[in-house]
TORKOL-4160 file (C-alpha; in steps of 0.2 Angstrom, whole numbers, padded with zeros to 4 digits, m for minus):
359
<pt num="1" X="0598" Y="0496" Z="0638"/>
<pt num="2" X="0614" Y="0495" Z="0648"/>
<pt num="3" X="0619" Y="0511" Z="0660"/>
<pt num="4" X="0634" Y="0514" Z="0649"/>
<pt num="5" X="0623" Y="0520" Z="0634"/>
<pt num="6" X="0616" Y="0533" Z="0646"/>
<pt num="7" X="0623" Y="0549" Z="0649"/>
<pt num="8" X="0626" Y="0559" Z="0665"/>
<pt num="9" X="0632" Y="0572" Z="0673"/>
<pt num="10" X="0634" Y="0578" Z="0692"/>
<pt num="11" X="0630" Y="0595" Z="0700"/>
<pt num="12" X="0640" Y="0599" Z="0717"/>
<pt num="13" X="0637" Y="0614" Z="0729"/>
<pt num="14" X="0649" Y="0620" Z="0740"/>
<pt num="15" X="0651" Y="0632" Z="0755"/>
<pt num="16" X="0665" Y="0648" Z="0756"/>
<pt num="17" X="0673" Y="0649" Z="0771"/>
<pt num="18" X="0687" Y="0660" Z="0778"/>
<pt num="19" X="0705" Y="0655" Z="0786"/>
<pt num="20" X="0695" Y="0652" Z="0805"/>
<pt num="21" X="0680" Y="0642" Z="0796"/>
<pt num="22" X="0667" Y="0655" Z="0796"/>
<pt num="23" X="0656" Y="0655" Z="0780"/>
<pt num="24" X="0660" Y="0671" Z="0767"/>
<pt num="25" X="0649" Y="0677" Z="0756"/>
<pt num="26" X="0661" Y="0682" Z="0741"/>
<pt num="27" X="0651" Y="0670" Z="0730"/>
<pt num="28" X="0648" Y="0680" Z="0716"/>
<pt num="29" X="0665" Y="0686" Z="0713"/>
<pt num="30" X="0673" Y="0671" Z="0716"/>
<pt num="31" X="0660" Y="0663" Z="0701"/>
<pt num="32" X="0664" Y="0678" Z="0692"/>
<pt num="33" X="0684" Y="0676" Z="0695"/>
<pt num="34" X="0684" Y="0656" Z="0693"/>
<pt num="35" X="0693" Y="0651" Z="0676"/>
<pt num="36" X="0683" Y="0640" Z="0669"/>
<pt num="37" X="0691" Y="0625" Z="0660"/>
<pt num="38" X="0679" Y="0610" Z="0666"/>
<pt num="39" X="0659" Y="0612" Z="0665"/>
<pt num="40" X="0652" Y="0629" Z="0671"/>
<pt num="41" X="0651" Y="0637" Z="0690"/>
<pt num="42" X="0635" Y="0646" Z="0696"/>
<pt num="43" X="0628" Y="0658" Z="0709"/>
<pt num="44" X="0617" Y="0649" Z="0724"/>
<pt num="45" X="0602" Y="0655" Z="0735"/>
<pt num="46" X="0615" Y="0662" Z="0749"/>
<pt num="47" X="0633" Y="0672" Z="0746"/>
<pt num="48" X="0642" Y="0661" Z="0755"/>
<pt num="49" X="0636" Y="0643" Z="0741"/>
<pt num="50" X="0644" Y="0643" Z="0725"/>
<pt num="51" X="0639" Y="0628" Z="0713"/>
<pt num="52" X="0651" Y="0617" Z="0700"/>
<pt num="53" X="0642" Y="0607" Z="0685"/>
<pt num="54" X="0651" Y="0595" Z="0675"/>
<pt num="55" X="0649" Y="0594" Z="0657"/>
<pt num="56" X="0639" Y="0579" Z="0649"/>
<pt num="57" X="0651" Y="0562" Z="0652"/>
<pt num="58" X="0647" Y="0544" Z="0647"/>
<pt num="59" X="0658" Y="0536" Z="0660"/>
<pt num="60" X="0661" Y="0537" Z="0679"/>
<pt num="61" X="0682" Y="0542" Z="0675"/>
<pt num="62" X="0674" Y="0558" Z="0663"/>
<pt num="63" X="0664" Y="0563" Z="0680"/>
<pt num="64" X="0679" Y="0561" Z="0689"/>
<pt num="65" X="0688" Y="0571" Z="0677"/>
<pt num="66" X="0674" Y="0583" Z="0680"/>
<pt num="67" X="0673" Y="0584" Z="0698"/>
<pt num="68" X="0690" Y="0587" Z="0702"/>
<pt num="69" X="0694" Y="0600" Z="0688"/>
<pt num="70" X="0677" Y="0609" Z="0693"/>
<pt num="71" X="0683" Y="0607" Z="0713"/>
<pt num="72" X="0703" Y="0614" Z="0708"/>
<pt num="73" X="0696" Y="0630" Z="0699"/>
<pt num="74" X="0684" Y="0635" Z="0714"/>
<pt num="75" X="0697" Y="0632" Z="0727"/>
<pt num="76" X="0709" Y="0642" Z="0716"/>
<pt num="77" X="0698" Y="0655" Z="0713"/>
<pt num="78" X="0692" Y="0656" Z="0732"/>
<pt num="79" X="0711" Y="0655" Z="0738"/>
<pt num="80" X="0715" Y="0672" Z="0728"/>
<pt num="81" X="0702" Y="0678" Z="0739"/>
<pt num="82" X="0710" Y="0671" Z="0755"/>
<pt num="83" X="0696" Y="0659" Z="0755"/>
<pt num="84" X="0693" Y="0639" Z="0755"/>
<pt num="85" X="0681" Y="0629" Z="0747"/>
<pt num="86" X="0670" Y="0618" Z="0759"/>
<pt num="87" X="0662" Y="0603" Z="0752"/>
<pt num="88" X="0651" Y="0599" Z="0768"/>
<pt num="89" X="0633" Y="0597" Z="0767"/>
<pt num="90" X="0630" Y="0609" Z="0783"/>
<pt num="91" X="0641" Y="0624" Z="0789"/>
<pt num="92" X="0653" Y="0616" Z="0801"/>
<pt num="93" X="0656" Y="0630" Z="0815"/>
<pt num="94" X="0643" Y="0640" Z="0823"/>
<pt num="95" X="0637" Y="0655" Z="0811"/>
<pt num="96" X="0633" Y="0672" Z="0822"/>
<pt num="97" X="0624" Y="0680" Z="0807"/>
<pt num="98" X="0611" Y="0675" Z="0795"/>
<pt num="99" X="0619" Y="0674" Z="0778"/>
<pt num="100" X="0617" Y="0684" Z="0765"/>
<pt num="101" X="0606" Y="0680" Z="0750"/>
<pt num="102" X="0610" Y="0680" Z="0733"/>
<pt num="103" X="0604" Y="0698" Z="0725"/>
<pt num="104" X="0597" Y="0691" Z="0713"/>
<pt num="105" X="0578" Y="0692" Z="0707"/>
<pt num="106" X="0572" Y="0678" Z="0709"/>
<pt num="107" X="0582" Y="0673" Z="0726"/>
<pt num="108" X="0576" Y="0688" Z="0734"/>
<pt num="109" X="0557" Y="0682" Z="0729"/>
<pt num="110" X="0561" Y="0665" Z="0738"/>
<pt num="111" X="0567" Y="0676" Z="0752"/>
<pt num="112" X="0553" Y="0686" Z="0752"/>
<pt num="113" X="0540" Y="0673" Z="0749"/>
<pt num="114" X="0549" Y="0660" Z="0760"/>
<pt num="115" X="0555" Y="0668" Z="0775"/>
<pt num="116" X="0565" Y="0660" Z="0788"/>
<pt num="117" X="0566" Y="0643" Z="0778"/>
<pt num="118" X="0578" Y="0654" Z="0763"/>
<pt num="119" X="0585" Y="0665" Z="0774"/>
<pt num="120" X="0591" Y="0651" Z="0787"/>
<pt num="121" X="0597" Y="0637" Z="0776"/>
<pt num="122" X="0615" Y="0637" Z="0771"/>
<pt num="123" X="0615" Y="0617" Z="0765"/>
<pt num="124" X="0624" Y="0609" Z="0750"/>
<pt num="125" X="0619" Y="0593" Z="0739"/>
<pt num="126" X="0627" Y="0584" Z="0725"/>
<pt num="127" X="0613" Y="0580" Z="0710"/>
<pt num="128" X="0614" Y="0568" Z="0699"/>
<pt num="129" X="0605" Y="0569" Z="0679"/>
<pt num="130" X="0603" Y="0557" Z="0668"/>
<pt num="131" X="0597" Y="0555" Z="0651"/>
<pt num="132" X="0578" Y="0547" Z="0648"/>
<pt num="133" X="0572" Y="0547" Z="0632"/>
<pt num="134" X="0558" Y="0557" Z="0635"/>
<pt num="135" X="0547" Y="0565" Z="0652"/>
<pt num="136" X="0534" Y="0549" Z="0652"/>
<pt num="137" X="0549" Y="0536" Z="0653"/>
<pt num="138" X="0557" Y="0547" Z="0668"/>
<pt num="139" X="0541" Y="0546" Z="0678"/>
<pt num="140" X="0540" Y="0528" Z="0678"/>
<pt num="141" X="0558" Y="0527" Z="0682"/>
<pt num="142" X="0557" Y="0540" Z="0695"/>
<pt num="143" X="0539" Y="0527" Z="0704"/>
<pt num="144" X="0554" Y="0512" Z="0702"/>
<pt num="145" X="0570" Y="0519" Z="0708"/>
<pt num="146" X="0559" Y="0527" Z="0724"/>
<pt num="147" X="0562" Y="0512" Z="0736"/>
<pt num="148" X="0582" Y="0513" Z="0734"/>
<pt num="149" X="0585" Y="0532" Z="0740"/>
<pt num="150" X="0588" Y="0528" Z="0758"/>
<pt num="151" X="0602" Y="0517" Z="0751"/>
<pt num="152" X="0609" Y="0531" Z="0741"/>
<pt num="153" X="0606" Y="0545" Z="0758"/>
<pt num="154" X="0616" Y="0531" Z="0767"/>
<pt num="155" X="0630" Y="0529" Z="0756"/>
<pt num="156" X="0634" Y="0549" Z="0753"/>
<pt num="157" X="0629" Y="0558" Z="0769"/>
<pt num="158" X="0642" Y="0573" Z="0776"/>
<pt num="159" X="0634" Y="0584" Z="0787"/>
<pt num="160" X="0632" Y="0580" Z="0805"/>
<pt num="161" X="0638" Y="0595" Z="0810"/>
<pt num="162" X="0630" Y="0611" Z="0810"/>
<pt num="163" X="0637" Y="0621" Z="0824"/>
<pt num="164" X="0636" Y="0607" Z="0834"/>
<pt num="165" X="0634" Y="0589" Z="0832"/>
<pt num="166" X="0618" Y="0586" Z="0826"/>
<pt num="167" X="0617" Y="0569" Z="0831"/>
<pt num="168" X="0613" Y="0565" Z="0813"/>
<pt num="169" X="0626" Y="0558" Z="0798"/>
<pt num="170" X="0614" Y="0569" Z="0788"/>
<pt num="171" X="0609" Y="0584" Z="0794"/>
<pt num="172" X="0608" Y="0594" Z="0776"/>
<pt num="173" X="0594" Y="0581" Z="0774"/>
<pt num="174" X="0583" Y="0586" Z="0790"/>
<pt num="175" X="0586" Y="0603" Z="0785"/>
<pt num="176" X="0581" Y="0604" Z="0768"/>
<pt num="177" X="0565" Y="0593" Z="0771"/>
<pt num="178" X="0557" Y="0611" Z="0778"/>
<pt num="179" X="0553" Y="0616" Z="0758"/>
<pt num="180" X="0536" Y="0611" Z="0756"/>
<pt num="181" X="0540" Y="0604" Z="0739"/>
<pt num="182" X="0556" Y="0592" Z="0747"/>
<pt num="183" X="0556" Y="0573" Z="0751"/>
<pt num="184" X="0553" Y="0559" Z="0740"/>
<pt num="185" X="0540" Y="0560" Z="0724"/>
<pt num="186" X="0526" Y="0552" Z="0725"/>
<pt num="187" X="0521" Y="0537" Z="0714"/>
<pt num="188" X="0514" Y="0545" Z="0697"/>
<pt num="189" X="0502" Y="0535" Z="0686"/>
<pt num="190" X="0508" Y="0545" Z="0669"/>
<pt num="191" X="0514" Y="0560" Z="0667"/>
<pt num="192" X="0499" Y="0571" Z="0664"/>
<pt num="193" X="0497" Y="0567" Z="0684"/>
<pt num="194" X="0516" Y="0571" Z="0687"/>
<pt num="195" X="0513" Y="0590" Z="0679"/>
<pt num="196" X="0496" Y="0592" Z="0685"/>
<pt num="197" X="0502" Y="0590" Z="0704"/>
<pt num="198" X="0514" Y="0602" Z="0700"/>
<pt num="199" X="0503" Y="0613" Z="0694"/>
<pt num="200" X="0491" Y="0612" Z="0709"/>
<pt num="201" X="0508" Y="0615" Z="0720"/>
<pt num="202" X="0511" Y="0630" Z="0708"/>
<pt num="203" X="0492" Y="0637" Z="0715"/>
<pt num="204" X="0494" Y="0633" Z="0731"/>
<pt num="205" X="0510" Y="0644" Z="0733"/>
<pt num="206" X="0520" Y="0629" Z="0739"/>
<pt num="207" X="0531" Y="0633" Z="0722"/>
<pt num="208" X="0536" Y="0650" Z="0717"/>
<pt num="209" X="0542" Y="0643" Z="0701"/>
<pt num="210" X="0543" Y="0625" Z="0694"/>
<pt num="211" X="0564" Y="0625" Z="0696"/>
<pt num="212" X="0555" Y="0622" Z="0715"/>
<pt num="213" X="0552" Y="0605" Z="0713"/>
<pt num="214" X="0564" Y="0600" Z="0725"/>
<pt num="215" X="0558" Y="0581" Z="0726"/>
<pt num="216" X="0575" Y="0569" Z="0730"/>
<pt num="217" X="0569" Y="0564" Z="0713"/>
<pt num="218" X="0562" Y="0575" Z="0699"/>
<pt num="219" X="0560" Y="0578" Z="0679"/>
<pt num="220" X="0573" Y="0593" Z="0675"/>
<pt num="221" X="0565" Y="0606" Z="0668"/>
<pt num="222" X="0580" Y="0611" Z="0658"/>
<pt num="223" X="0588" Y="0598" Z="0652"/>
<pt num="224" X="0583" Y="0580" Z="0644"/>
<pt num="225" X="0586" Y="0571" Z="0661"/>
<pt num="226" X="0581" Y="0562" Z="0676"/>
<pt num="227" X="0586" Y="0573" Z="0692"/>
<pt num="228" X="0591" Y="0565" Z="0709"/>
<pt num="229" X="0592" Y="0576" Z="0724"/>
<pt num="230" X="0595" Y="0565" Z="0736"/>
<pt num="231" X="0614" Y="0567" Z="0740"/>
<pt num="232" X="0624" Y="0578" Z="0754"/>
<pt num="233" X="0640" Y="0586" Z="0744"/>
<pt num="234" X="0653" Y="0572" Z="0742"/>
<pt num="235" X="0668" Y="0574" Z="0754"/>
<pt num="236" X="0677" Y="0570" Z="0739"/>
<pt num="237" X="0676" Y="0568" Z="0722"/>
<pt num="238" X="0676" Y="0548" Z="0721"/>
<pt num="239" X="0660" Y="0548" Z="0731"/>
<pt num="240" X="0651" Y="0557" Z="0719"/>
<pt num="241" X="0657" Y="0549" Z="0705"/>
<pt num="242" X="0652" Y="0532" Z="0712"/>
<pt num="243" X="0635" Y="0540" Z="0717"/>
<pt num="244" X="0632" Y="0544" Z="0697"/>
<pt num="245" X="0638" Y="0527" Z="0692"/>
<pt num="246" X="0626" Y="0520" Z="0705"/>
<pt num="247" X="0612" Y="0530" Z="0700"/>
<pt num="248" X="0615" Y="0527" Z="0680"/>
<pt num="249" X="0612" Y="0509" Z="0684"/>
<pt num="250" X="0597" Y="0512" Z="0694"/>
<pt num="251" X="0590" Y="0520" Z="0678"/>
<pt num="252" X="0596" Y="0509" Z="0669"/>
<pt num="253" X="0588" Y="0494" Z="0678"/>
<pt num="254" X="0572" Y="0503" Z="0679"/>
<pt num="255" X="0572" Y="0508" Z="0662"/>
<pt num="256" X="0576" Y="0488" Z="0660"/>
<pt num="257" X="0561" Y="0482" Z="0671"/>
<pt num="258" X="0544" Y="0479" Z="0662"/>
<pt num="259" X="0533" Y="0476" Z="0678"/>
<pt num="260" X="0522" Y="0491" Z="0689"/>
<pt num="261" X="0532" Y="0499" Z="0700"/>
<pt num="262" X="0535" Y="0494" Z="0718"/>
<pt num="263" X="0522" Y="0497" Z="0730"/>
<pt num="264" X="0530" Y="0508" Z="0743"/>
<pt num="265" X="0519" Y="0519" Z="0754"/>
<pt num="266" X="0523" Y="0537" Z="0755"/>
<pt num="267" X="0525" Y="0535" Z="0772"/>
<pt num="268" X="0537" Y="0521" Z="0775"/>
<pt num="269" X="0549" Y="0528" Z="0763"/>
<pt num="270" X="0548" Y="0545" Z="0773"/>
<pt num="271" X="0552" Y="0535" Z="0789"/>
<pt num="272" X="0566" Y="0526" Z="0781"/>
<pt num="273" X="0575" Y="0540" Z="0774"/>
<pt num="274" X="0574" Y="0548" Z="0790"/>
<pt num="275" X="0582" Y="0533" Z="0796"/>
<pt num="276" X="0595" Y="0536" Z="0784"/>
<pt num="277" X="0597" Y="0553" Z="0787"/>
<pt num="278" X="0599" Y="0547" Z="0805"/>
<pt num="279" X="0613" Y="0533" Z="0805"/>
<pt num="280" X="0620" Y="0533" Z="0788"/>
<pt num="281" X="0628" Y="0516" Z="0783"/>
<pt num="282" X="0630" Y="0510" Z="0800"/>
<pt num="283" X="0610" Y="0507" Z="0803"/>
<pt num="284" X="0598" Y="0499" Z="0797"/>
<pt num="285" X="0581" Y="0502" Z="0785"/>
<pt num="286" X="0567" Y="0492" Z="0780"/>
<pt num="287" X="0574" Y="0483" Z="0762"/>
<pt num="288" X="0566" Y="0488" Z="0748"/>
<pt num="289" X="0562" Y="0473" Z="0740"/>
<pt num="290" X="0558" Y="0464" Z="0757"/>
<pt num="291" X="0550" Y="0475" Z="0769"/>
<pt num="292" X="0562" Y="0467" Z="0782"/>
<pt num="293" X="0574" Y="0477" Z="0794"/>
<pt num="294" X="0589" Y="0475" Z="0787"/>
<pt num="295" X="0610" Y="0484" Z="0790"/>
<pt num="296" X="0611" Y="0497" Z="0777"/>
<pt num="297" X="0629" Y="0485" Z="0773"/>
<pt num="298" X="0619" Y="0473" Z="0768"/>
<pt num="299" X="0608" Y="0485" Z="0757"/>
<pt num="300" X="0623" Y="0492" Z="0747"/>
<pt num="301" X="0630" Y="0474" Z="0743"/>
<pt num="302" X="0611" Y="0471" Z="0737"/>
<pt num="303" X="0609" Y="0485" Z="0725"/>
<pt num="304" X="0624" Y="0482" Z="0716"/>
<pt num="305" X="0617" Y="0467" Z="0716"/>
<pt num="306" X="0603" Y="0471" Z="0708"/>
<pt num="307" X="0614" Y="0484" Z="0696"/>
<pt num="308" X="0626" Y="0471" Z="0691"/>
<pt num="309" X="0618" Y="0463" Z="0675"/>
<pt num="310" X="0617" Y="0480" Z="0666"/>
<pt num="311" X="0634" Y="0492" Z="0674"/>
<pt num="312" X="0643" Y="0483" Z="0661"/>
<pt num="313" X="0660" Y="0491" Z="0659"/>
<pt num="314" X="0656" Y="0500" Z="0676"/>
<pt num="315" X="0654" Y="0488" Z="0686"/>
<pt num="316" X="0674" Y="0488" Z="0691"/>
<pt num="317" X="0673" Y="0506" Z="0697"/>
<pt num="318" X="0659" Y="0502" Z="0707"/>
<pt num="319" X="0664" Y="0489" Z="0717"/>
<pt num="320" X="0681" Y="0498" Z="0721"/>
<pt num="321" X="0672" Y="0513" Z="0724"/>
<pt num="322" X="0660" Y="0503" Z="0737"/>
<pt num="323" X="0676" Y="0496" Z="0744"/>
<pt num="324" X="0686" Y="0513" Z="0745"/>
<pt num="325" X="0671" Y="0522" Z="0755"/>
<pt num="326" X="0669" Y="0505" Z="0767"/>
<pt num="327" X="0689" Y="0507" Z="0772"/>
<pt num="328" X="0688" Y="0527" Z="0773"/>
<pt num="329" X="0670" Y="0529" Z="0777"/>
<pt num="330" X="0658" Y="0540" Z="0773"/>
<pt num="331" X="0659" Y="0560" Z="0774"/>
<pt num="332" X="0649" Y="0559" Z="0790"/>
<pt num="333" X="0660" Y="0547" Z="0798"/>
<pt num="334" X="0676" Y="0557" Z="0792"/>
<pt num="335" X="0670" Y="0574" Z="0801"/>
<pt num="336" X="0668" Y="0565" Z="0816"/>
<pt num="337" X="0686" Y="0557" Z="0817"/>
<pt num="338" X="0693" Y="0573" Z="0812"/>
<pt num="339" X="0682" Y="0580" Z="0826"/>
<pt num="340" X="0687" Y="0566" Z="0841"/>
<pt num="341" X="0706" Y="0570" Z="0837"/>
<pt num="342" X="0705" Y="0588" Z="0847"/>
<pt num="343" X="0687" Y="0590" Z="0852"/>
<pt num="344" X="0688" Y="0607" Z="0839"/>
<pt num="345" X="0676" Y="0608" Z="0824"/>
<pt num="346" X="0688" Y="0617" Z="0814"/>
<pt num="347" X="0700" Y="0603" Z="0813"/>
<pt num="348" X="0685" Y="0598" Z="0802"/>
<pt num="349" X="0684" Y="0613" Z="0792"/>
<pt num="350" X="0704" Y="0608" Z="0789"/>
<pt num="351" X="0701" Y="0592" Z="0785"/>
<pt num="352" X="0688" Y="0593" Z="0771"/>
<pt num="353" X="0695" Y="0609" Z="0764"/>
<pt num="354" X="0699" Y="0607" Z="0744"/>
<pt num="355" X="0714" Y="0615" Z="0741"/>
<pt num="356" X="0720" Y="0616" Z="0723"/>
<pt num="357" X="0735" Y="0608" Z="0725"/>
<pt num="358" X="0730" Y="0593" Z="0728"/>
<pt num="359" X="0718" Y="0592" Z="0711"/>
């Protein structure tokens, strides 16, 4: 099976913020007010997130498409408002005041349940669905794709502010990681293990429903798909729709390869996607295939290596894609050149601002 008989589709949250870079929490009316033309917008945990979901595609140009008319109708919506749309994986400037959550039910629950851990987090990720044919087939690609998610962190980090520099590329990722369902999946031997750990997670309070999985990869409980997590929100649209072709292919691949699953302990994954998290794509992990320290550089040029037999017709947009975000850099790397200009973090607010104009 090649990645372009696979389906996709990409999920991007975003943050609201005022003229001066402060969040806003006029996410409900601006979701209620958006037109929509391309997918559907959603609520979030806090007031100040909104959410675009594409519409099913079967090529990276459709999520392209996608993104971009899902990104002009928010930042449209938000302008009425005297708002702008924030596509940053962290708030950039220092918030005074906690942020409001969402009134809705089950929000409030999380809040109530969760405490601090909902009520502080203000973080926005771009996931990625693709089509399985069925929940058993997703966890044996979820145990094989495992050892290439510090690859993936690498490529899309874009928060390494929050306030302050963080020191981090990612710092959504740090963040997020205090959920006690986050972090990568463990290796699954069928299904039947996949749900009943999800179940004893569901005892232990650790989920207060099973839309809780947050796992960088998971089974969707809604739709027919494969969900990866793993992603800061893309500066730009390109970058998430280079994400979704790379990931297609890692299904694709997976879905490909016959043999067990990779032996990868828990732990070393942890530690390399904290190494990710840490550097982005100018450090270095241990390889998946190898075990060897190695420049995450090298690492990208590997997987699309490894993708290459079965991207097919995508394999074009790939490798520009792969080029584009080597000459511009990543998110992370973008807020901090906007930063070293003036030394003032809202120049970074104004650089990764969508505007509708320009969608």
């Amino acid at each position: 099976m090649t990645a372009e008989q696979l389906t996709m589709g990409v999920e991007e949250e975003f943050l609201l913020v005022r003229e001066d870079g402060r969040l806003s929490g006029s996410g409900p009316e601006v979701v209620d007010a958006t037109a929509e033309g391309h997918g559907e917008v959603e609520q979030e945990l806090k007031r100040c997130q909104v959410e675009g979901v594409s519409d099913i595609c079967r090529t990276p140009d459709q999520v392209l498409e996608q993104l971009n008319g899902l990104r002009g109708e928010l930042a449209a919506s938000a302008a009425k408002r005297g708002l702008r749309l924030l596509p940053s994986g962290c708030p950039v400037l220092p918030e005074t005041e906690e942020q409001e959550i969402t009134p809705s039910p089950r929000y409030l629950r999380m809040a109530e349940w969760f405490g601090a851990t909902a009520r502080s987090l203000a973080t926005c990720g771009c996931h990625v669905h693709v089509g399985i044919p069925d929940r058993e087939t997703g966890v044996a690609v979820s145990n094989r794709v495992r050892p290439w998610l510090p690859v993936l962190l690498a490529l899309t980090v874009n928060s390494p502010f929050n306030g302050t520099d963080t020191g981090y590329a990612s710092w959504r990722y740090q963040e997020w990681s205090r959920w006690p369902s986050a972090g990568p999946p463990p290796v699954f031997s069928s299904l039947d293990e996949y749900e009943a750990t999800v179940d004893t997670m569901l005892r232990a309070g650790a989920l207060m429903d099973r839309a809780m999985i947050y796992w960088d990869v998971r089974l969707s409980e809604r739709h027919p798909t494969l969900e990866f997590r793993i992603a800061d929100v893309a500066a730009v649209p390109e970058d998430a729709a280079l994400l979704a072709a790379l990931i297609r292919g890692l299904v694709a691949r997976a879905l490909d390869d016959a043999g067990p699953a990779p032996e990868l302990p828990q732990a070393v994954l942890r530690a390399n996607l904290w190494r990710a998290s840490r550097e982005g794509v100018t450090g270095s992990t241990l390889h998946p295939v190898t075990g060897e320290l190695v420049p995450v550089q090298s690492q990208v040029d590997d997987l699309v290596e490894h993708l290459s037999p079965l991207l097919g017709g995508d394999i074009e947009f790939v490798k520009a894609g792969i080029g584009r975000l080597r000459e511009r850099g990543t998110g992370a790397a973008r807020q901090r050149a906007a930063f070293a200009r003036r030394g003032e973090l809202a120049d970074v607010v104004d650089a990764l601002v969508v505007t509708s104009a320009t969608m």
